[in-house]
N, C-alpha and C positions, 0 to 999 in steps of 0.2 A: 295524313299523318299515321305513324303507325302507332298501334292502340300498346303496343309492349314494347319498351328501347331496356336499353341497360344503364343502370343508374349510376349516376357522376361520383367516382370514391371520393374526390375531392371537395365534396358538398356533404355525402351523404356517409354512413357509416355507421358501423352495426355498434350494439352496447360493449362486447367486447372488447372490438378496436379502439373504440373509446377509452374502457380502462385502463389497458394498456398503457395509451399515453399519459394518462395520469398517472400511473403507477411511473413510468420513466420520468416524468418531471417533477415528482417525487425524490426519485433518486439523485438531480442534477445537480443540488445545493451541495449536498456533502462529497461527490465527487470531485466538485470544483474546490472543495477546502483541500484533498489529496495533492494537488497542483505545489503548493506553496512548500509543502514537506517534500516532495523531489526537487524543488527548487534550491532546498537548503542541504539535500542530499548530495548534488551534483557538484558541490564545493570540496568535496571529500576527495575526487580526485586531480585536482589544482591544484589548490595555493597550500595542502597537506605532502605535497612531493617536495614544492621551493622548500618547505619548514626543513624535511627529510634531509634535503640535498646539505643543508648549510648542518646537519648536528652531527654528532657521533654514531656512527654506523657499524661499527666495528664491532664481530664477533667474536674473532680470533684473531693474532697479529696478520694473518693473512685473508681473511675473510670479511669484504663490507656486505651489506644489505643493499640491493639497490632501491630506490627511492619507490620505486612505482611499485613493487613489490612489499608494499606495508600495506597495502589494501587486503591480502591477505588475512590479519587479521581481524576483517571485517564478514570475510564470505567464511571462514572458520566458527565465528560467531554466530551467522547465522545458520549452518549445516549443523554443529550444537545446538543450539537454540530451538531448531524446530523439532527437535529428536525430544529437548527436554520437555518442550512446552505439551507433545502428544502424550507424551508418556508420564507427566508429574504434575502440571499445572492441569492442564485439562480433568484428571481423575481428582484432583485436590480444590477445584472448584467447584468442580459438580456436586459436592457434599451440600455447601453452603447456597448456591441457586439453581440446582435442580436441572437447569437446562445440559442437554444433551453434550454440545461443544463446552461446557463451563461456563464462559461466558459469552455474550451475543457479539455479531461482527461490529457493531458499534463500539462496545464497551472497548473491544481488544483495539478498533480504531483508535480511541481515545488515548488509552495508556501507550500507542505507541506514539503520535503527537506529543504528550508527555513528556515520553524519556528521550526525545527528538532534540525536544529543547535544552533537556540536558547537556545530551550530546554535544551541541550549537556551544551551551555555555561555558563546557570542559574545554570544546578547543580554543573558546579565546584567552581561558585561563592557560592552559599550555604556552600559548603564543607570550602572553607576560611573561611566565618562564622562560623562555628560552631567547628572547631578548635582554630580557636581567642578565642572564649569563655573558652573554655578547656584551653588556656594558660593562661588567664585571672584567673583562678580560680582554677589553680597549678593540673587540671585534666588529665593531658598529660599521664600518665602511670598509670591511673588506670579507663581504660575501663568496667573495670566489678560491682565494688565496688562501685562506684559513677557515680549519673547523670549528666551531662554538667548540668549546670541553662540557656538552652535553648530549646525556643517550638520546641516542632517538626513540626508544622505549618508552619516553612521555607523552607520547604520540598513541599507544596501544590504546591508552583509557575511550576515546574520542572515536576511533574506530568501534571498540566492542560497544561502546554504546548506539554507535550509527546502527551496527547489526543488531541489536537486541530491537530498535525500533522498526527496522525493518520485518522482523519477526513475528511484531506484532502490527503496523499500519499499511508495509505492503500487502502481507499476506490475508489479514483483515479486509482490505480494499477489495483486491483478491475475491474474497468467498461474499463480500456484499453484495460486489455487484452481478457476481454468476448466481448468489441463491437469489435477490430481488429482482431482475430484469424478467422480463417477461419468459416464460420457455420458448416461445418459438423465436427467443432472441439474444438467448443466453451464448452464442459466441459473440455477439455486437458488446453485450458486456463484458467479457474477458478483453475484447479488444481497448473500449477505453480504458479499463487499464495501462496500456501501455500507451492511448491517446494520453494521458492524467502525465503520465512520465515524461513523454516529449516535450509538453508546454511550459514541465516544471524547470525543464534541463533551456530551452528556451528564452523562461523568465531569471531562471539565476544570470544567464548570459545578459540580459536586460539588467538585470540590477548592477550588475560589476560592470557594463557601461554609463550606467547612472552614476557610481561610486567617482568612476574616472572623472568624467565630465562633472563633476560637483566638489569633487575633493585637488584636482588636480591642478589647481595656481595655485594656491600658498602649500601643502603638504599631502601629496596624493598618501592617500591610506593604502592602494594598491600599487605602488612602484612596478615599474616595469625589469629593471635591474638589481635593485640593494632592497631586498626586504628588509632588513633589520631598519632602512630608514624610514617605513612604513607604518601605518597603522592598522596591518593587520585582526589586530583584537577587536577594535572600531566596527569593521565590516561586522566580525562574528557577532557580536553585542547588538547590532544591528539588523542580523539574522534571528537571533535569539527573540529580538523586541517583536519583530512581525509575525515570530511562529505564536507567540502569546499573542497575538490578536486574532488572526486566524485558529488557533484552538479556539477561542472564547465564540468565535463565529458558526465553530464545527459544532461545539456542545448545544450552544439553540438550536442550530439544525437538526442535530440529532434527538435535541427533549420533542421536538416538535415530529417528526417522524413517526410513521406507522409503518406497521411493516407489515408487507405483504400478504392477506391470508394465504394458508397452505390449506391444501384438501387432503385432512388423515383419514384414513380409512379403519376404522377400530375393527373389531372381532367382531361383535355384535353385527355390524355389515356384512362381515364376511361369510359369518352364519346365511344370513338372508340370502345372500348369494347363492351361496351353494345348495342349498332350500329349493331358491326358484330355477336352479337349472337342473335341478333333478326333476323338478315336477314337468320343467319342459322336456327332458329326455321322456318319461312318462306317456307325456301325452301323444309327443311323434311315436314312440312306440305304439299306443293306442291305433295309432291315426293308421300307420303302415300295415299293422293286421290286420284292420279291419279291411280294408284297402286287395290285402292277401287273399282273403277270404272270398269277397268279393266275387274275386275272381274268380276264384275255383268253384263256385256256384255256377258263375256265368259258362265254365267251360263243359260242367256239370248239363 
């Protein structure tokens, strides 16, 4: 046998790589709460266009909106949003906790889960609106043929709020998991990120086939043709319910959470440093005169 082999990584394994992993399955709880907040995100560009399609678009006698194009005031919102949040919120927190970013990638998680749900709850109240209108105005079953006499501007609230969350749970998501993940791993973190997005866009697709299949012999809430015959609001209230569970899931995760020591380096170090590598220039200098000298005796 031989007396020296090389040892099995899948047995064996240094303290580092060890913590590592702990440190990542640390992180897994509250990334998988990110999941449910792109799930309720990815309804935003759905069954928010069918609303569009059927309301008042009109900017000028001759000029509609098109449908797909109200998402815009969502990425406007957040292109604002992040300008304001660098420049006024972040300076304007920092007073009151000290920390460098204002507040920590948690906290900013949190308050966007928060205004998430709002968002979720403004558009099921929109949807009320604009169905009242529709019965108001004998429109209930003719989706295609007639515009509701309602702006589609009731629709902005629900958007700016989708991007004000995003502002704060994407980009929060964002800086958690690139500053916690290990350094020699921090693009595997930027990537679930966008793992976190696919599964959400995924699971919304999953729920609005659960809606069908559950709601759809006596009064599907998602119709296929006649939204006004719908229970549109249903769904979002329904959105709204699961995002408040899933907060209440993220917030223990997150009271329970440690986060990751950082290695600062103070002055005081910095001093010593520069200390000991003077004293080592020093000595090699020593070393190479004496060295010099040597020589010249020897040739002596």
């Amino acid at each position: 046998m031989k007396e020296s082999c090389q040892p099995n990584l899948w047995r064996l394994a240094t303290v580092h790589r060890t913590e590592e992993l702990k440190c990542i399955l640390r992180m897994l709880p509250i990334w998988a709460a990110g999941i449910l907040h792109f799930a309720s995100h990815s309804h935003v560009g759905s069954f928010t266009i069918q609303q569009a399609r059927s309301m008042d678009r009109h900017l000028s006698h001759s000029f509609q909106i098109p449908p797909a194009s109200m998402s815009i005031f969502s990425v406007l919102t957040v292109l604002i949003g992040l300008v304001l949040y660098e420049r006024f919120f972040v300076p304007f927190a920092r007073r009151f906790t000290g920390h460098k970013s204002g507040i920590t990638c948690l906290q900013r998680m949190g308050i966007g889960f928060a205004i998430n749900i709002l968002a979720t709850a403004t558009s099921a109240l929109a949807e009320i609106k604009r169905k009242t209108a529709a019965a108001d105005h004998n429109l209930l079953d003719q989706p295609t043929t007639h515009v509701i006499p309602i702006s589609v501007f009731w629709l902005v609230p629900q958007y700016c709020l989708h991007g004000v969350a995003e502002v704060f749970m994407s980009v929060g998501h964002l800086e958690f998991l690139i500053e916690q993940f290990p350094e020699s791993m921090r693009s595997t973190g930027a990537a679930l990120n966008s793992l976190a997005s696919s599964f959400g866009n995924y699971l919304g697709t999953f729920i609005v086939t659960l809606v069908h299949r559950y709601t759809g012999k006596e009064r599907n809430w998602l119709p296929d043709r006649n939204l006004n015959r719908g229970r549109l609001e249903n769904f979002y209230w329904l959105m709204a319910g699961v995002q408040v569970v899933n907060f209440v899931y993220y917030l223990i995760c997150a009271s329970l959470y440690t986060y990751k020591p950082l290695e600062e380096i103070t002055e005081g170090c910095k001093g010593t440093d520069v200390e000991l590598a003077d004293e080592t220039t020093l000595l090699d200098n020593s070393k190479g005169d004496g060295q010099t000298d040597r020589a010249r005796n020897g040739m002596n």
